[in-house]
DRENLUM-466938 format. One record per residue: x negated, y, z of N, C-alpha, C in turn. Coordinates in pm, whole numbers, plus 50000, padded with zeros to 5 digits. Layout:
DRENLUM-466938
XYZXYZXYZ...
end
This chain:
DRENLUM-466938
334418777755945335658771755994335798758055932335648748756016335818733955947336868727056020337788736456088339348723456123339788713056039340228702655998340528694755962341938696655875342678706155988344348709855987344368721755869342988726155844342688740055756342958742555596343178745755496342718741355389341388748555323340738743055255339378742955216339078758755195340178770655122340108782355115340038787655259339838785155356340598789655491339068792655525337498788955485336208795155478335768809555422336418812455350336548824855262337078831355305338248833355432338998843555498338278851555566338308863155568337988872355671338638872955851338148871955931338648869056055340348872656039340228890256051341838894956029342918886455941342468884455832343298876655737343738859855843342288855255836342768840255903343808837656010343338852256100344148855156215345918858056169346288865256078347318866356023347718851955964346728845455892347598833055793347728823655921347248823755993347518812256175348638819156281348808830756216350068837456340350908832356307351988823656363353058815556355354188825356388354268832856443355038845856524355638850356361354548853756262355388859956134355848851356065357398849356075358338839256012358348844155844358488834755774359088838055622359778840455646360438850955595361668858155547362328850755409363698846655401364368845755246364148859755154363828855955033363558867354953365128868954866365858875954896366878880854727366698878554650367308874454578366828872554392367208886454341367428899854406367518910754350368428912354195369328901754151370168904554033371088905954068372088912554084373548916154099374468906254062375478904054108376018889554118377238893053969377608887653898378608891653814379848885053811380888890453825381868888253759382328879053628382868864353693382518855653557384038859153492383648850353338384588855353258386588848353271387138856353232388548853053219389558855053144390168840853117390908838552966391818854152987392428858853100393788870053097392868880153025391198880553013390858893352954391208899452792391848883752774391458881552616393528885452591393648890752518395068888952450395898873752423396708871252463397368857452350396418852052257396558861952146396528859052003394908852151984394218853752102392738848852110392198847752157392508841252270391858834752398391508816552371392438810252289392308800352241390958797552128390738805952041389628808051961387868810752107388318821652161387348825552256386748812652320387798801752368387338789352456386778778052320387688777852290387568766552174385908770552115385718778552052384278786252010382898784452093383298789252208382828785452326381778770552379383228763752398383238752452400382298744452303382128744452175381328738652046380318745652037380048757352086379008760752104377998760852181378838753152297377988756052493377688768152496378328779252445377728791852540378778799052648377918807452669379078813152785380378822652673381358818652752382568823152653382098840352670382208846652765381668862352760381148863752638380108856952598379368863852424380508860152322381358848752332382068857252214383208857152263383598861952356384858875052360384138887652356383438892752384382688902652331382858908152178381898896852134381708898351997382788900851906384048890351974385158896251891385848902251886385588910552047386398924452090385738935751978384678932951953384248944451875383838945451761384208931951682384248925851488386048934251479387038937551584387968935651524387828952151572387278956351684387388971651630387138976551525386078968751481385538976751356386768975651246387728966951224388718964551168389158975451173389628979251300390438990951293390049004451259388479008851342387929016151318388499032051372388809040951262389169051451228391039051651187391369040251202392999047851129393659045951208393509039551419394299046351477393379054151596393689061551661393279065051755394339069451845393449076251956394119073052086393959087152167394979092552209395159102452323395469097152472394439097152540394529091152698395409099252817395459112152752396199120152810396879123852776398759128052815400009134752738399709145652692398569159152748398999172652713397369170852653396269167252704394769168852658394709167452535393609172452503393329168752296392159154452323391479154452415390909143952450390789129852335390599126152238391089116952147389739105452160390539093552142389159079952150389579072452049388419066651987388969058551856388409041951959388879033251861388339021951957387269012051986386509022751861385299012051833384629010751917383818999151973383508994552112381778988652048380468992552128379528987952137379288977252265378778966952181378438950952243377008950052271376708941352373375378934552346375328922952419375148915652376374828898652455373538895252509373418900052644372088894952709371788881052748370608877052724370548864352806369608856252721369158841952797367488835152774367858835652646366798828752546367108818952439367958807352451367828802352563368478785852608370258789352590370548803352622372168810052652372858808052490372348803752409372948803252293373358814252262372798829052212373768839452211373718841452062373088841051957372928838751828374008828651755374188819151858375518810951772376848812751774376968823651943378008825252000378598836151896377238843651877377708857751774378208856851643377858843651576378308841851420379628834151439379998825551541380868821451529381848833951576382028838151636382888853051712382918861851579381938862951487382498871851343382618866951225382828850351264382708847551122384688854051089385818854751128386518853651064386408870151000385488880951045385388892050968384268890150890383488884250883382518880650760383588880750660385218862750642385968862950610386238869150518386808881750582387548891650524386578896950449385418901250442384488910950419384048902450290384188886250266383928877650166384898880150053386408885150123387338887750026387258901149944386518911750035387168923049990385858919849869384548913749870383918915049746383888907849651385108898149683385498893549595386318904349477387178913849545388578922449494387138929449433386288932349506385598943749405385218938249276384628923149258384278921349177385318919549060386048917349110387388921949024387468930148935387698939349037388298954749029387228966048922385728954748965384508961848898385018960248705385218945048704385338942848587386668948148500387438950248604388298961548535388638976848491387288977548586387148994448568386198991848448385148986948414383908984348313385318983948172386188979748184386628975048094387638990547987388368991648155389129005248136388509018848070386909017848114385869031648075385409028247964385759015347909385549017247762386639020247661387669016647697389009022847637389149039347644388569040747771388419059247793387749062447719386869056247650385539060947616386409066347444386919051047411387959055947253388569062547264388859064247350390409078147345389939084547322388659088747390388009102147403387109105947250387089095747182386419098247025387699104046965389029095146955389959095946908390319113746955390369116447049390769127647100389829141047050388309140247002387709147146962387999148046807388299135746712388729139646594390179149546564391239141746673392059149046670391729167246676390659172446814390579181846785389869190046703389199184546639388649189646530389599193746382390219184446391391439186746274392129196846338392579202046470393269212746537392829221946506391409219846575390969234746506390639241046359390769231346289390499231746155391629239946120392519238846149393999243946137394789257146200393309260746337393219269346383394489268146488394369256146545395249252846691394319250746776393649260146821392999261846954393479255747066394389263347128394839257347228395469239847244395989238847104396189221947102394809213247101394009219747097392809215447048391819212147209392559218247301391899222847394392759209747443393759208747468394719203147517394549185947525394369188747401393929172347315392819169147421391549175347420390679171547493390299169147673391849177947727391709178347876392279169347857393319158247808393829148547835393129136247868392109134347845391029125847874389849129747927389949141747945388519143248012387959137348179388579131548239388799131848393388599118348380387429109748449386709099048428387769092548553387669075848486388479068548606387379068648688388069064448842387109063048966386389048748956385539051649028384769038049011385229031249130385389022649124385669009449269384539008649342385099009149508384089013249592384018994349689383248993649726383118975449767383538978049938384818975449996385278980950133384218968150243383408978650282382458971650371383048972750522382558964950593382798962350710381578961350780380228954250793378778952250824377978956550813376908958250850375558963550782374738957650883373548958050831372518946250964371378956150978370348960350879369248971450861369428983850795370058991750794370249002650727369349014550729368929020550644368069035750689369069044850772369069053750805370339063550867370539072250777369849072450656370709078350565371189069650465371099059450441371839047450344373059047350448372849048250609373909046650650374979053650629374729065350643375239079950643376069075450468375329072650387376539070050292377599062450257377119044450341377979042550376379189040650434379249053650516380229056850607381059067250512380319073550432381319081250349382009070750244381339062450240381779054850144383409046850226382849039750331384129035450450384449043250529385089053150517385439062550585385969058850717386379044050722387169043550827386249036950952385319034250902383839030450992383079018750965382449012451020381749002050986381438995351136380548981551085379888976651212378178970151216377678978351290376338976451271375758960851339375548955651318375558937851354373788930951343373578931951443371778925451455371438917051553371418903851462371098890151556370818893051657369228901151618368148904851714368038917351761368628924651842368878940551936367438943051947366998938451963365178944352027364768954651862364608944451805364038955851670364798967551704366038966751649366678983351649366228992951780366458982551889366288994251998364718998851989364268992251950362218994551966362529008351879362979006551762362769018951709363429029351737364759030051802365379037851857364619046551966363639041152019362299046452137360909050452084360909049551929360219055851868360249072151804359149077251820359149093751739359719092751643359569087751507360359081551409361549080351384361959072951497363479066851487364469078351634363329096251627364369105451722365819105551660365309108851509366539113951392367809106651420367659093051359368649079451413368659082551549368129085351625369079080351759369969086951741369429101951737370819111051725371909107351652372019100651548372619103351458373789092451491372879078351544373749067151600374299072951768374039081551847374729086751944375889091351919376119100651781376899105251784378129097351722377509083951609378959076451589379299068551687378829066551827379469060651933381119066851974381089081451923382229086351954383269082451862383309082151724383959076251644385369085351610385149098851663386119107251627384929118551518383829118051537383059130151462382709129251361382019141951330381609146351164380059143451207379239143351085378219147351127376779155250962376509161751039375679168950871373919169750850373749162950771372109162350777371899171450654371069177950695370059193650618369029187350588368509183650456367259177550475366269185750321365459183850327364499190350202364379182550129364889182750001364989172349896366379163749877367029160750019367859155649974369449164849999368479176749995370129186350073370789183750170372009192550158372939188550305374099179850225374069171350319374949156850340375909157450446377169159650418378109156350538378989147850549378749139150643379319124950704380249126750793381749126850729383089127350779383479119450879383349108650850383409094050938382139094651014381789095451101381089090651217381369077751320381909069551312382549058251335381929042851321380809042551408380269025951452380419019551551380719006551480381078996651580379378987051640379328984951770377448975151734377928961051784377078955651787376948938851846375718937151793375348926851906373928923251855373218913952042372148907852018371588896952084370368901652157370018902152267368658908252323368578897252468367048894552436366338890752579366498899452671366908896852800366328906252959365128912252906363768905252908362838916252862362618922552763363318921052669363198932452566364168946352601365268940052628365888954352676365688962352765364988957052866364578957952985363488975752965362808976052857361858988252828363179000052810364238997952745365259011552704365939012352848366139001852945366669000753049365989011553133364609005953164363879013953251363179030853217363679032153065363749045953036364799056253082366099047953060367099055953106366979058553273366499047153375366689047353494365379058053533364499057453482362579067053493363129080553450364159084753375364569096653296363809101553177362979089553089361959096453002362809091752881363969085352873364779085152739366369081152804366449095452894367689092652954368929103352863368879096252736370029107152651371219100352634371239091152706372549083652732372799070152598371729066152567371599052052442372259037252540371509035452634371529028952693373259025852770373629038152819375159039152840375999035052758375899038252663376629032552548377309019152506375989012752539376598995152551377028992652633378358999852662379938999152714380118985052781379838974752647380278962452625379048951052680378128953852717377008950152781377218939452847377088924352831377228916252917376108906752976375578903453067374718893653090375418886153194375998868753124376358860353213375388850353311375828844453422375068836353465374468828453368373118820853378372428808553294373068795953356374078794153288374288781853319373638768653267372948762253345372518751453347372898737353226374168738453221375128722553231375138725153081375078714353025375278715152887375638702152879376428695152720376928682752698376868685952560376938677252482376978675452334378098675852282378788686852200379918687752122379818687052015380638675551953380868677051767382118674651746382788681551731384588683751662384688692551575385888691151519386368701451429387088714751496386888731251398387378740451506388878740751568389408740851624390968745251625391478755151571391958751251429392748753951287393458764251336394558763251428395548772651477394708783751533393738780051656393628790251710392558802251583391748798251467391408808651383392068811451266393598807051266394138811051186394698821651309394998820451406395938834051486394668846851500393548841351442392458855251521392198861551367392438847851259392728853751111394048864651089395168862151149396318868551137395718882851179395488885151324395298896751376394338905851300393468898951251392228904951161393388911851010393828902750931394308905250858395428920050883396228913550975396998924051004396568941051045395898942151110394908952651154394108956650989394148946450886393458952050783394298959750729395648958650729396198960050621397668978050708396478983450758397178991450851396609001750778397369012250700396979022650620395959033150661394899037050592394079046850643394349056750639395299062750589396109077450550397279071850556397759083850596397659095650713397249083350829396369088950895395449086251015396629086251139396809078851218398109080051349397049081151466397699087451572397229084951718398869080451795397849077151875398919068651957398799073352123399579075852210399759076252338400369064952423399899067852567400819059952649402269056952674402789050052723404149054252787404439056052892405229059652975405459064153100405119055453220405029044653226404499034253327402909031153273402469031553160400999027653140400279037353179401159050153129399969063653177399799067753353400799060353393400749063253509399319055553590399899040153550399039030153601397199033853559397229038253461395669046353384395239054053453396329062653480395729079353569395539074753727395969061753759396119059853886394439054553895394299045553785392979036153784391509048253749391689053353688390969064353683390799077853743391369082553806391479090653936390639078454049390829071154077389669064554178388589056554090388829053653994387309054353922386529064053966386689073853913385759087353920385369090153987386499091454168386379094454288385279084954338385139069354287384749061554355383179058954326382809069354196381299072354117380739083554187381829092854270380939101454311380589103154453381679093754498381539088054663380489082754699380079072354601379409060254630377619067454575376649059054681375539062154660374929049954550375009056454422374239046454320373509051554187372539049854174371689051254079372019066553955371519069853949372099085353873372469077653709371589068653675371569056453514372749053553522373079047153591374329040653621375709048253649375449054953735376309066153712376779071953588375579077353510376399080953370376799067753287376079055653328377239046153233378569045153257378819044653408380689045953423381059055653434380259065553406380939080553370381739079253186380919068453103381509065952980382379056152979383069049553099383819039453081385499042853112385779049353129387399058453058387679057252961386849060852833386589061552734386869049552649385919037952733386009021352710387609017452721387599017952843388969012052865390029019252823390179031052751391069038052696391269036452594390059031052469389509021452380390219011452376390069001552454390198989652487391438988152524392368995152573394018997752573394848995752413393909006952380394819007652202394448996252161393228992552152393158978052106394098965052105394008961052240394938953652282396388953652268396718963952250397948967752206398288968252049397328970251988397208966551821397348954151808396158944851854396158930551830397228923851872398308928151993399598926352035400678927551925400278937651780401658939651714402278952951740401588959951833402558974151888402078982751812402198991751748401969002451638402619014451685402849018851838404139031751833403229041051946403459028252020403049033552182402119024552247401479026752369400619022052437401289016552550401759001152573402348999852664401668987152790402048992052937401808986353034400738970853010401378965752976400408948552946399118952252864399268957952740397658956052729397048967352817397578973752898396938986353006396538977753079396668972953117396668963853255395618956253219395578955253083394408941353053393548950453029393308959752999392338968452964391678974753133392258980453199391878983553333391048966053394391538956753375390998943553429389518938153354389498948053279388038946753219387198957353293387538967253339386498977553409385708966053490386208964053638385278953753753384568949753658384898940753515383828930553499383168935653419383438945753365381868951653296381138961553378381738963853492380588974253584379928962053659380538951053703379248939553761377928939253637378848936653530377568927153419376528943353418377128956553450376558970853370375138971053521375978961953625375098967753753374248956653742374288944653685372978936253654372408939853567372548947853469371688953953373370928965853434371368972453481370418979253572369878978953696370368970953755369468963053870367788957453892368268952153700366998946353688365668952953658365888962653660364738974453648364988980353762365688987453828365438989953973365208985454063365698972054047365228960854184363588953454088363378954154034361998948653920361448943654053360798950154122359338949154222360058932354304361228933454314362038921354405362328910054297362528915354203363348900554073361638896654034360548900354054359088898253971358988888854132359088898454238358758885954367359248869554351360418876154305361388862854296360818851954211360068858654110359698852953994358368838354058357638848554099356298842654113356448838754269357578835954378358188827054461358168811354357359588809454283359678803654246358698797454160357858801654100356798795454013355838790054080355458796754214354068793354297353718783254283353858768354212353198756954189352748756154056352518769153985351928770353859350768780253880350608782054017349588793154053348738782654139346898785754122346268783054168345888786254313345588783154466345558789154618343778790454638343778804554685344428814654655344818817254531345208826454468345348838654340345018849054360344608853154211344858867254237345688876354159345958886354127346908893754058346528892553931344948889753883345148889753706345568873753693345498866153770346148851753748347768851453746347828860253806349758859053788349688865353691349278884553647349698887253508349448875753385348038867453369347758858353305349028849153248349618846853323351048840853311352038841253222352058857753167353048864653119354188859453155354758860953243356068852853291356828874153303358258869153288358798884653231359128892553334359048904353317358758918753403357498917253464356438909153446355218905953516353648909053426354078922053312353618917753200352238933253236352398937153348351468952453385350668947953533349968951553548348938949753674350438959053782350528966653685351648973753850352398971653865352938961253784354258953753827354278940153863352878934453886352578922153934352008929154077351408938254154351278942754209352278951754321353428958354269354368956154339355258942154375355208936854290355888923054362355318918354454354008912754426352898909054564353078918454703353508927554681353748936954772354678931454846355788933154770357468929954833357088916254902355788903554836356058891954938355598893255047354338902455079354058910255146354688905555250355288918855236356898924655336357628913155386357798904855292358618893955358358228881355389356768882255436355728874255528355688861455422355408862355315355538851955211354238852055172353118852555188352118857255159350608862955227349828863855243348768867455334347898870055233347078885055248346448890255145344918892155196343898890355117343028894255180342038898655050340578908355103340088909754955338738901155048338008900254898336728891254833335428899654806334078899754842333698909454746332998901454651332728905954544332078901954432330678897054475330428884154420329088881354458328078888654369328408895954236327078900854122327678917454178327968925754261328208935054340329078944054260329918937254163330918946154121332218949554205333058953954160334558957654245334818947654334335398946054468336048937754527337058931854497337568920954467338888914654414339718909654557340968912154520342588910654604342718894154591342738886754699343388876254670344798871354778345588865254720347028860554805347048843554845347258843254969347358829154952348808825355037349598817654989350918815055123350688810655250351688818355302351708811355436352228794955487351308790655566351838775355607353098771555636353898784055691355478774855765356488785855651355728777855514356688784755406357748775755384359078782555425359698773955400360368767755313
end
């Protein structure tokens, strides 16, 4: 074939193929970008007291405000933790505490690492103070156990002269008076970044009222969370998602350990493809124990493009009001423990929003993964009620306004929950999409180990560069033909585009 109009590969075609790449009849098709469209973010999601911090933060940071309203929806649960909780229902025992799991998806370019330190620095803050009080408090106990220590000589001469005298019982007396060691000062944590799950496990007895597990980088933890290794921890971190439970480890050597507080708060930073492996476990069913559901708080915003150079100072007011709320919420007694209910117009508006929640999960034809994630989102937003209503100042009851703001978060975390799982169910279409858009980094023809060659992401397996080629397939983007080997090994697949690509 030597047309002129041809290109130079167009010798190498097999009749059928040529005949296909010259049929003008098969139009390109537009391909989907297969990601679920999301729900962008909004100041009404945020309370008063910190919506100004959320933008302002934002803003100096260029990231998308979503990562830290996130982040600080769930630095200040951990505040609260364990000392209020929440009955969603008037007569049910049903109880939710409010600690809320985060995760900030998105490129490297999304800034989500800066978005996250600035969103906790004002509980770092606090967490700077309380070790300060310990160090205090340390040097006053060191000080006090040595004064105990004299009494307690003083108290043994005394009884020795008692009994010398044959005053037993004063003798006895003398010595219970000091016997009972002061407590040692405990350092009130709020963070932890790497913990074993049993260092954890103590520090939860230690903070009874919970903690917050906080990792720049989400991929490590979750990698091991999908490890044989790390079965123990999963369990163990499944179960403080609930933040009402006990929990007891039996172990050989180190005995049984029981962890009263079960109560974690997460946040933390992950690439699309790193999460993307726990994603497609839960959706395959080979690590579908519900980990993945969990990140309630799960957001992946659009990549926005637009960036500009910010250097100012923060707005003073707006982190002194996200300081107040922090503070205030600190200083909310852990004993006796309160729950809190609705009131008569919030519970209504709840039972109204959740009665077609439910109805509307089991109506609708969607993913069984997904399904059990908004099967856990009642829970969220029932969460996310008391919250809002704390950071409001209300301490009694659960009323209408932060309900309302709490229900107005469902839509936008089931968009961001349905781009998180999209992207593994639609994979074969978002990988098309991929290597559409790239095709001027690909040599004509290709073949499939030249696109895996690439490593460009979800494209990283022969069968998932192979279903995509497929899908362009389908949507006449493409013309496939095979080669055989000139030294008579395997036949090789090659793709080349079609001419009236548009």
């Amino acid at each position: 074939m030597s047309s002129p109009n041809l290109p130079p590969f167009a010798a190498e075609l097999p009749q059928s193929a040529l005949a296909d790449f010259l049929d003008q009849s098969k139009t390109p098709m537009q391909l989907p970008t297969g990601f679920a469209s999301v729900i962008p973010w909004s100041d009404g999601l945020m309370p008063n007291m910190l919506r100004d911090y959320v933008r302002d933060a934002a803003d100096r940071t260029q990231c998308p405000p979503d990562f830290v309203g996130v982040a600080l929806i769930v630095s200040i649960s951990a505040v609260v933790g364990r000392k209020v909780t929440f009955y969603p229902k008037q007569q049910d025992t049903w109880e939710v505490a409010p600690n809320q799991w985060g995760c900030l998806i998105g490129k490297p370019s999304t800034m989500k690492s800066p978005a996250l330190k600035q969103a906790i620095r004002p509980l770092k803050e606090l967490e700077a103070e309380e070790r300060e009080k310990y160090s205090n408090s340390l040097g006053t106990y060191k000080a006090t156990s040595e004064i105990l220590e004299l009494e307690r000589r003083a108290a043994k001469e005394r009884a020795k002269k008692l009994m010398a005298d044959g005053k037993k019982e004063a003798a006895i007396a003398a010595l219970i008076e000091f016997s009972k060691d002061i407590p040692e000062p405990v350092l009130r944590r709020f963070t932890v970044n790497d913990p074993t799950v049993e260092k954890l496990g103590e520090l939860l007895n230690e903070n009874t009222n919970g903690l917050m597990l906080e990792r720049d980088e989400l991929g490590g933890w979750l990698s091991l969370m999908q490890t044989e290794n790390g079965a123990s921890a999963r369990a163990f971190y499944l179960e403080c998602f609930d933040g009402t439970n006990s929990y007891t480890y039996d172990r050989i050597g180190r005995g049984t350990i029981l962890i009263e507080s079960c109560c974690l708060s997460l946040i933390g930073c992950i690439q699309p493809s790193r999460i993307a492996p726990l994603v497609r476990g839960a959706v395959s069913g080979e690590l579908d124990d519900g980990l993945v559901q969990r990140l309630q708080l799960a957001v992946w915003p659009d990549d926005e493009r637009d960036w500009k150079f910010v250097d100012r100072k923060p707005d003073e007011e707006a982190e002194d009001r996200v300081r107040k709320v922090i503070n205030d919420l600190h200083q909310l007694p852990e004993n006796p423990r309160r729950t809190l209910r609705f009131d008569e117009e919030a519970q209504q508006h709840f039972n109204t929003w959740y009665i077609e929640h439910m109805q509307a999960i089991r109506s609708s034809e969607i993913h069984p993964s997904l399904e059990s994630h908004f099967l856990k989102m009642p829970q969220t937003i029932a969460g996310l009620a008391l919250l809002f209503e704390l950071i409001d100042g209300g301490r009694e009851i659960v009323r209408l306004d932060a309900t309302l703001r709490a229900i107005d978060w469902a839509p936008y975390l089931k968009s961001h929950a349905s781009r998180l799982y999209g992207s593994v169910i639609n994979a074969p279409l978002i990988g098309a999409r991929t290597i559409l858009d790239r095709k001027e980094k690909l040599p004509e023809p290709f073949t499939p180990r030249e696109v895996r060659g690439k490593k460009w992401g979800g494209l990283d397996t022969t069968e998932a560069v192979n279903e995509a080629l497929e899908i362009l397939t389908m949507f006449n983007l493409v013309v496939s033909y095979v080669v055989a080997d000139e030294k008579g090994g395997r036949p090789s697949k090659k793709y080349v585009w079609r001419r009236n690509l548009f």
